[in-house]
matplotlib code that plots the C-alpha trace (Angstrom):
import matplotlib.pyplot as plt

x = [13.9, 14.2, 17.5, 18.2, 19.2, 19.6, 16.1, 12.8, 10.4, 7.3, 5.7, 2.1, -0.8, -3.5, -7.8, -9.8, -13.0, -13.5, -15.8, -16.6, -13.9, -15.6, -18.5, -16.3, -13.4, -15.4, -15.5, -11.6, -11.7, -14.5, -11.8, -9.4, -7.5, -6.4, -6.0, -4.7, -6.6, -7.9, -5.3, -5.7, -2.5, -1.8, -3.1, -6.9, -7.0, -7.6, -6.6, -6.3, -3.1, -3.2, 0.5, 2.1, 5.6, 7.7, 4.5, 1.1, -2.3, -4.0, -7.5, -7.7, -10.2, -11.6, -13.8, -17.6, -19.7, -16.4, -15.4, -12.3, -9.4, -6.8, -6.8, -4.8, -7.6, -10.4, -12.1, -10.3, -12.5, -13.2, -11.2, -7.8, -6.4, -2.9, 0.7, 3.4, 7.2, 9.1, 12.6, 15.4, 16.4, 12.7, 15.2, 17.3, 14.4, 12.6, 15.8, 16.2, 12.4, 12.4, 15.4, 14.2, 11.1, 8.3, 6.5, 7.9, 6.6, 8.3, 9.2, 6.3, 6.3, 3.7, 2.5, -0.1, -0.3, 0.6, 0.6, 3.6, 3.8, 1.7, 2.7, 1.5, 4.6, 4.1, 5.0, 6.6, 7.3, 8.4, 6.7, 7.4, 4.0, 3.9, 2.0, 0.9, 0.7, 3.2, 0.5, -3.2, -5.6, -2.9, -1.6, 1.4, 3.8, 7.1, 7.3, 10.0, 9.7, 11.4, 9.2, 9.1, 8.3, 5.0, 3.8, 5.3, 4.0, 4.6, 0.9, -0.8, 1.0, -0.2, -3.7, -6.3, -6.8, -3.2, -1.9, 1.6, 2.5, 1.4, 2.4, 1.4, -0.8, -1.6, -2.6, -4.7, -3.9, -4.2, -0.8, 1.1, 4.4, 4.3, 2.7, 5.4, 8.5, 7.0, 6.4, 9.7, 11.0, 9.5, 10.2, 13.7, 13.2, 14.0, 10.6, 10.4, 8.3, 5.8, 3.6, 0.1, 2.1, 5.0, 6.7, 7.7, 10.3, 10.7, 12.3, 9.6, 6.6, 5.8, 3.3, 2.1, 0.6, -1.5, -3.2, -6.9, -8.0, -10.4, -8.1, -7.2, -6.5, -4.6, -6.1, -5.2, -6.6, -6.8, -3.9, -2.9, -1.6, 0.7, -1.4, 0.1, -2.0, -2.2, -2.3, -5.4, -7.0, -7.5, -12.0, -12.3, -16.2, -16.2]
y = [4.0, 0.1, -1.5, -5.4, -7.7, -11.3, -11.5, -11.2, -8.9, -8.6, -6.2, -6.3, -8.1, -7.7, -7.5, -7.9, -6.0, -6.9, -4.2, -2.8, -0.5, 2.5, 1.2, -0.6, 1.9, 3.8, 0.8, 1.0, 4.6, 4.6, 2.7, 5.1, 4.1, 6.9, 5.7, 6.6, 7.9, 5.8, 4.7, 3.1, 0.4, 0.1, -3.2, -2.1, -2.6, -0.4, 0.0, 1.9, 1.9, 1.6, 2.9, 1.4, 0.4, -1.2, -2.9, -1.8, -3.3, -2.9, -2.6, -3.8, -4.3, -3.2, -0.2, -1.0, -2.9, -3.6, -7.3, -8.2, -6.6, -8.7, -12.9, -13.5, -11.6, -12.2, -15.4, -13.8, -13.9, -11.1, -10.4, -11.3, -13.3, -12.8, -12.4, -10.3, -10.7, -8.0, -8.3, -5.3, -7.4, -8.9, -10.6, -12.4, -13.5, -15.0, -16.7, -18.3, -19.3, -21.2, -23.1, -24.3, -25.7, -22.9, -21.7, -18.1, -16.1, -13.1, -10.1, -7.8, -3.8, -2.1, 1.2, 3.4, 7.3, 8.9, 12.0, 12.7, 16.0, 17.8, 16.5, 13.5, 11.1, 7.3, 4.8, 2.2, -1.9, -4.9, -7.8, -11.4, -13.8, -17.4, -19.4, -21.9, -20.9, -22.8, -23.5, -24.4, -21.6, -18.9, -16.4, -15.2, -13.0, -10.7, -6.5, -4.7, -0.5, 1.3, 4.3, 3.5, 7.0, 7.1, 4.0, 5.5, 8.8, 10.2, 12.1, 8.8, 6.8, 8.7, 7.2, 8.0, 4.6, 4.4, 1.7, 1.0, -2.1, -5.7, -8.2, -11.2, -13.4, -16.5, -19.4, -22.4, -25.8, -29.0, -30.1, -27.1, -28.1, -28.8, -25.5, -23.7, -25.2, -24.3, -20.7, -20.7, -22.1, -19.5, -16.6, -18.1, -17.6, -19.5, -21.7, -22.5, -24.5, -22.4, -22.6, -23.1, -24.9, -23.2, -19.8, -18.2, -15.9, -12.9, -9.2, -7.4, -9.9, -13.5, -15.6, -18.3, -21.0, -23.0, -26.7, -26.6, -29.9, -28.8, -26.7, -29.7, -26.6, -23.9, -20.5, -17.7, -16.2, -13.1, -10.2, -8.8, -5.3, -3.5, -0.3, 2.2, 0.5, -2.8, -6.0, -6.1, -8.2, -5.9, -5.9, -5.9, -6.4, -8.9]
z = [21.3, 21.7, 21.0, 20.3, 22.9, 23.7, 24.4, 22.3, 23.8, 22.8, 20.8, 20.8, 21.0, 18.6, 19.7, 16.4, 16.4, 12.7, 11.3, 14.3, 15.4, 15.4, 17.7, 20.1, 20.4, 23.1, 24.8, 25.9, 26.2, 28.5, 30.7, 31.1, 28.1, 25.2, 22.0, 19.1, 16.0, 13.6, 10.7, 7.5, 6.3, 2.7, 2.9, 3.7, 7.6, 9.6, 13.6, 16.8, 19.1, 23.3, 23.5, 26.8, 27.7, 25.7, 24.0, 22.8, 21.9, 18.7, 18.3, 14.4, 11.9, 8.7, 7.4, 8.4, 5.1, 3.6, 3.5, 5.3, 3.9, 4.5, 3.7, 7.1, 9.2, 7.3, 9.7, 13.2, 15.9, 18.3, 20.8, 21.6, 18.7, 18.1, 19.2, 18.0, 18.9, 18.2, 15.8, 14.4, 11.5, 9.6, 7.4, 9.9, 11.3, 8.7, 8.1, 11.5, 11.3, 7.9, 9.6, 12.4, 10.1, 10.0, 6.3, 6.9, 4.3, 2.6, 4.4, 4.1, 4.2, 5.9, 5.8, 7.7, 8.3, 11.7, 13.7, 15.5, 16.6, 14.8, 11.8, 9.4, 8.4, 7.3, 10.2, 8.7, 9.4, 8.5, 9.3, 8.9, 9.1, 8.8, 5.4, 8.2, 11.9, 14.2, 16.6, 15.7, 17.1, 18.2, 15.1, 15.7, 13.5, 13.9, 13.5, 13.1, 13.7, 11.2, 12.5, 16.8, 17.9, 15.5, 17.9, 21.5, 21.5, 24.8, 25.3, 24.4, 27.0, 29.7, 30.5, 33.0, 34.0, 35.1, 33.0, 32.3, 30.7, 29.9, 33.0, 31.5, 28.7, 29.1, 26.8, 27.9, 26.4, 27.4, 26.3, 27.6, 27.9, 24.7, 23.6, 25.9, 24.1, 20.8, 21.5, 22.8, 19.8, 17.6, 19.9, 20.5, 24.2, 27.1, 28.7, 32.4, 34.7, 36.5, 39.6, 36.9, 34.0, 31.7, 31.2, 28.0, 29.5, 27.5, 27.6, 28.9, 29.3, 30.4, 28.8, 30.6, 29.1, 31.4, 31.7, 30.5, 29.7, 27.1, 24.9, 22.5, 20.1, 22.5, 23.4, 24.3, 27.7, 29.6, 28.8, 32.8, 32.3, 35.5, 36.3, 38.8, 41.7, 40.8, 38.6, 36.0, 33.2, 30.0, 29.0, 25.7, 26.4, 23.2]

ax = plt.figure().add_subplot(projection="3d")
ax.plot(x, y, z, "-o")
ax.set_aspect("equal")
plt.show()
């Protein structure tokens, strides 16, 4: 479906609802949005897929009364809370990151059921997360689909609303060249001067990391997706 290039894209970008992902998935649906049924990983978290373009957003959290399943979740806020690049080779990757300096952990395999079709078959990845987070406040990791089509399913990419893809994320910080050149460093993608601070130029995305005098720690801001009509910010209502 996707096939490497010189340039990262993006893969998704990840809204924790904690232990409230049944309650709050109305929420997106009720905006035009159709997402996937609920799946459990093999590592005890649990999440719901908006299927778009190239990229998707992940509604992910943990069965309700349960206590966090995963360590690297466990104190994520609600809302929009992390970034995920998108590789073909989880090895190489890790590889390139633990020489430019970054605590890349092993790869890791995950695993969660899907309906493609008809049919149940195990979606597989391979991800590549970091022991310490390259930036303060902003988790990031790499996935690599070894399953694609159990994410892109065409009948879940159609929504009502009319959305197609993600435009844009931006990050707030108050030193954001800085913050742009590090992302870019751990995306391996090129970082531009912008009209509202600094571009992280990627395959099918831009984040845009923008001056904000109070984000000492940086941020990360609104998600703009490209609907048929028009340019607008995702509500996650948290």
């Amino acid at each position: 479906m996707f096939h490497p290039s010189d340039v990262t894209d993006f893969d998704h970008a990840v809204v924790m609802v904690r232990d409230r992902l049944d309650e709050l998935a109305p929420h997106f649906e009720a905006q035009g949005f159709l997402l996937s049924d609920k799946s459990v990983h093999n590592l005890g978290s649990c999440n719901r897929l908006i299927a778009l373009d190239s990229t998707y957003i992940e509604l992910l959290g943990w069965p309700p009364g349960a206590p966090p399943a995963r360590k690297e979740i466990a104190d994520s806020p609600f809302g929009l809370e992390a970034l995920v690049f998108r590789t073909y080779d989880a090895e190489a990757t890790r590889q390139r990151l633990l020489d430019e300096g970054f605590a890349a952990n092993p790869v890791q395999a995950l695993t969660r059921p899907a309906m493609v079709e008809g049919k149940e078959i195990q979606a597989s990845f391979q991800t590549v997360r970091f022991a310490e987070q390259p930036l303060p406040g902003i988790r990031m990791y790499f996935c690599q689909h070894l399953t694609p089509e159990c994410v892109w399913t065409p009948r879940l990419m159609a929504h009502p609303n009319g959305a197609e893809r993600v435009e844009r994320i931006e990050v707030y910080a108050a030193e954001e060249q800085a913050v742009a050149w590090r992302l870019g460093v751990v995306a391996d993608a090129r970082v531009e001067e912008a009209a509202e601070g600094w571009d992280v130029v990627l395959g099918n995305l831009r984040i845009s990391v923008i001056h904000d005098a109070t984000a000492l720690i940086p941020r990360l801001g609104r998600l703009i997706l490209q609907h048929k009509d028009s340019l607008r910010e995702l509500n996650t209502g948290l």
